[in-house]
N, C-alpha and C positions, 0 to 999 in steps of 0.2 A: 504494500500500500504506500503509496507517494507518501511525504510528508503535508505538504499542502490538501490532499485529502480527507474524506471522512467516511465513515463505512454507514452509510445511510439506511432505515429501515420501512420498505413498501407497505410493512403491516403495522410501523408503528410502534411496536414490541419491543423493548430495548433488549429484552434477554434471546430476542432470537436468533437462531441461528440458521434457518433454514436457506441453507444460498439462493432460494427463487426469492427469496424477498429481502435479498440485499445489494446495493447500487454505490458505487463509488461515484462520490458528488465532493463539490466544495462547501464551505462553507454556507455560500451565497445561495450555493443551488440548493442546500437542504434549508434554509428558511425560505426561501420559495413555496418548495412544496409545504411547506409546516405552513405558510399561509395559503395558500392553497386549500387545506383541508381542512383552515379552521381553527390551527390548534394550538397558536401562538396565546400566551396570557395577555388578557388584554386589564385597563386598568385598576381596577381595585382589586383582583384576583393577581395581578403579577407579582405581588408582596413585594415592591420594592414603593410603593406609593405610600403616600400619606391622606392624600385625599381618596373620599370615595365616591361610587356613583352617582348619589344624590346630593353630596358637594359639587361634582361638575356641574349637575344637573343643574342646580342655585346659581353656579358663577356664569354659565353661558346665559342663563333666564336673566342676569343682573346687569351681564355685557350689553345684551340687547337692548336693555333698557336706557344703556346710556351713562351707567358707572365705571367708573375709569379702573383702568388697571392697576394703578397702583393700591387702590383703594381695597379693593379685594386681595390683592395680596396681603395687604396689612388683617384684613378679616379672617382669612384662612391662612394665615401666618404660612403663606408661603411666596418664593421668590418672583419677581412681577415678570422672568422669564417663563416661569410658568404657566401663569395667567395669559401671557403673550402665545404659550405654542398651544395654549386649548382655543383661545379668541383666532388664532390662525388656521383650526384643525390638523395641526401638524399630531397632535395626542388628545384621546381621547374622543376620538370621530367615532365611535359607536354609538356614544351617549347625543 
């Protein structure tokens, strides 16, 4: 296996091993497929967040309205780049 490789799995299965369901991809290409299928964490489930659904849900509802972003950052005590990639959709486009 290359080094830049990665031994990717068609079923998903981390313990498998059946070689019809395994594909050497890069990096790139295996979050591809992971989005693709769906199965990437998306935000208040990726446990790296602080905020959750129903905070975005409040901070895009309060965007629109016309409150500024820093201001919301200061409410959900978090940084107004933040504020900036959800008012962007760069994060949190599900919600």
């Amino acid at each position: 296996i290359p080094e830049d490789m990665f031994v990717c799995h068609s079923c998903d299965n981390p313990i498998c091993v059946n070689p019809s369901h395994l594909w050497l991809g890069s990096h790139e290409s295996n979050m591809v497929d992971m989005d693709i299928k769906n199965r990437r964490s998306k935000g208040e489930k990726s446990g790296r967040t602080i905020l959750t659904d129903a905070m975005v849900s409040e901070i895009k509802k309060e965007l629109s309205s016309g409150i500024k972003q820093i201001n919301l950052s200061r409410k959900f005590n978090v940084s107004k780049s933040i504020i900036s990639r959800i008012f962007n959709n760069v994060t949190w486009r599900h919600i």
